[in-house]
C-alpha positions as CSV (number, residue, x, y, z in Angstrom):
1,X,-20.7,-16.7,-5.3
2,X,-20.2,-20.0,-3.4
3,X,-16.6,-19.3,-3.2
4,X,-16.9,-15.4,-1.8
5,X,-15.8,-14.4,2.1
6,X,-16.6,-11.3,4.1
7,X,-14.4,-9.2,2.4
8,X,-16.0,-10.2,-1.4
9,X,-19.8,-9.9,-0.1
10,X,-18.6,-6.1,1.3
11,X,-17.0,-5.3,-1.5
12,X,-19.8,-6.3,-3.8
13,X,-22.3,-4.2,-1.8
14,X,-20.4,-1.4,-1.6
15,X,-20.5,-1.4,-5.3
16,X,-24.2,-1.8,-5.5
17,X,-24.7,0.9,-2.9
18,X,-22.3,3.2,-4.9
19,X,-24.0,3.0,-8.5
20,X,-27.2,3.3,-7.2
21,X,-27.4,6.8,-7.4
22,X,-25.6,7.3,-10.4
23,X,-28.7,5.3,-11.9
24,X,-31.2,6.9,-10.2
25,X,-29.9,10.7,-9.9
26,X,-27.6,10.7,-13.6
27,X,-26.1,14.1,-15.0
28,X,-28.0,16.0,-16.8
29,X,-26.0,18.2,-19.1
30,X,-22.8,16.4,-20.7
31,X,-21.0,17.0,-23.4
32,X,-21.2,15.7,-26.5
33,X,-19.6,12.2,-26.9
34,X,-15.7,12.0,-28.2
35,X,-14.1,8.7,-29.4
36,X,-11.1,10.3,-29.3
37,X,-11.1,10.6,-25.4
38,X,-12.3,7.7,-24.8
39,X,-10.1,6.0,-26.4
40,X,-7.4,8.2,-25.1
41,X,-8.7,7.7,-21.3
42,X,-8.6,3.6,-22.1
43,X,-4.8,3.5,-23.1
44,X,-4.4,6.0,-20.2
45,X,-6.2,3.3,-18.0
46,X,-4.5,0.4,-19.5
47,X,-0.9,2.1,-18.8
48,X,-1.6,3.6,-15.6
49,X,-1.9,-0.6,-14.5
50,X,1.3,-1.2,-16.3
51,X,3.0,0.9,-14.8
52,X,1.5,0.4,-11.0
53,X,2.4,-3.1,-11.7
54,X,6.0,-2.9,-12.6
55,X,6.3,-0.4,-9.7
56,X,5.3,-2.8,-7.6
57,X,7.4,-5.6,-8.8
58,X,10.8,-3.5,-8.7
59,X,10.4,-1.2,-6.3
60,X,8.0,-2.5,-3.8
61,X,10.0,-6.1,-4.4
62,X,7.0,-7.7,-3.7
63,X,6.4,-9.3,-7.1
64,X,2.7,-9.8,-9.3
65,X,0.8,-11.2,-7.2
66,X,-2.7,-11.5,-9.6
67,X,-5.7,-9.9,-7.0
68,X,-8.4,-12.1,-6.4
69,X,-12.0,-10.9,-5.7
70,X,-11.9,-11.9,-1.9
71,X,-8.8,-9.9,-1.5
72,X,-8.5,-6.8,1.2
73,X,-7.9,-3.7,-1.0
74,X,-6.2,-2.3,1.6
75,X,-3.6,-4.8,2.6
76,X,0.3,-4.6,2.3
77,X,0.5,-7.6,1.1
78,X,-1.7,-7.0,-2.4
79,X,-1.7,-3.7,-3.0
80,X,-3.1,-4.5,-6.6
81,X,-6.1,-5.6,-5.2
82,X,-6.7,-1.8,-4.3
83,X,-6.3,-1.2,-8.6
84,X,-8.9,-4.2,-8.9
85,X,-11.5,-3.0,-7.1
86,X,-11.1,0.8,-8.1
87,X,-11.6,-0.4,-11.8
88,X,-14.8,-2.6,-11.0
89,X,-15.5,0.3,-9.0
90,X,-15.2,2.6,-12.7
91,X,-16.9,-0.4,-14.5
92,X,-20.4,-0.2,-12.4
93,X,-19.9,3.5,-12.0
94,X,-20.0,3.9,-16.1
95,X,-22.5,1.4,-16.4
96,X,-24.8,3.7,-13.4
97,X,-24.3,6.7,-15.4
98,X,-24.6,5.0,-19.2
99,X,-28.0,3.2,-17.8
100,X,-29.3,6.4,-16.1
101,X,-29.1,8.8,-18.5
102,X,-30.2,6.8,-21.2
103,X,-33.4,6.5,-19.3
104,X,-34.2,9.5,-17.7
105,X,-32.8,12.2,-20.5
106,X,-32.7,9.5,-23.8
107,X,-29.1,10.3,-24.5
108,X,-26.1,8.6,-24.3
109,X,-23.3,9.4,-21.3
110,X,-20.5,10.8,-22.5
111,X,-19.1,11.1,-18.5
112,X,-20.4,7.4,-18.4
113,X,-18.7,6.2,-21.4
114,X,-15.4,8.2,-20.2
115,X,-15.6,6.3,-16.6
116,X,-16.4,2.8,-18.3
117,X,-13.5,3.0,-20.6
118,X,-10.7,4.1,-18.0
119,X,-12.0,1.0,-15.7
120,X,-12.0,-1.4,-18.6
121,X,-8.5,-0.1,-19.5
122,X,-7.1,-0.7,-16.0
123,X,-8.7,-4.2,-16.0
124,X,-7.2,-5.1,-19.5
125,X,-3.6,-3.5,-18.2
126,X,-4.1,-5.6,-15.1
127,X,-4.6,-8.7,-17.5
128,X,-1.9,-8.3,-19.9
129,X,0.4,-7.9,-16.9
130,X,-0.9,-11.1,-15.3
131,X,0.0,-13.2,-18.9
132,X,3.1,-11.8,-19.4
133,X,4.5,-12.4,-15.8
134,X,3.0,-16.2,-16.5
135,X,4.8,-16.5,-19.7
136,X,8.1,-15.6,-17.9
């Protein structure tokens, strides 16, 4: 945290602010939990960054240029920063919902499990992208 600017200690609050409800106020009334679309939404997630990536790298010319946490999400100049924080943003979100409903109704969150995976998917896509254009 020694290392974060203006931009990190906004973003990081604006992710606090963000879950808070979801903790507090969860769903009540989800369906019932299915691996398969999870697991469906996670590959979704993980090619959805993929594919943003090599859009950005042949169309956009601009290259991989691997987001940092102190990165604008709305520059030009990064525009995978924007895919960074929208899947921390998914993460904490999942976590909110997983957390609060587990609390407040004793059951698991099937729309917080969903939301977790497809942010955990973008992240690893956004990973696998960054070795791979290191490798080359």
């Amino acid at each position: 945290m020694k290392n974060w600017n203006r931009t990190g200690i906004i973003k990081a609050i604006v992710l606090i602010v963000l879950v808070l409800p979801n903790i507090f106020l969860p769903w009540p009334n989800q369906p019932d939990f299915n691996l398969v679309v999870c697991l469906a939404v996670f590959l979704a997630g993980g090619l959805f960054m993929l594919l943003a990536a090599r859009y950005n790298l042949f169309i956009l010319d601009q290259g991989f240029t691997e987001p940092e946490w102190n990165d604008n999400p709305f520059s030009r100049t990064k525009p995978l920063a924007f895919f960074q924080f929208f899947s921390f943003l998914l993460l904490f979100t999942g976590i909110g919902l997983i957390i609060g409903t587990a609390i407040k109704f004793e059951q698991l969150s099937s729309y917080g499990i969903t939301v977790f995976s497809f942010g955990f998917g973008m992240l690893l896509g956004m990973y696998l992208v960054s070795k791979t254009k290191r490798a080359n």
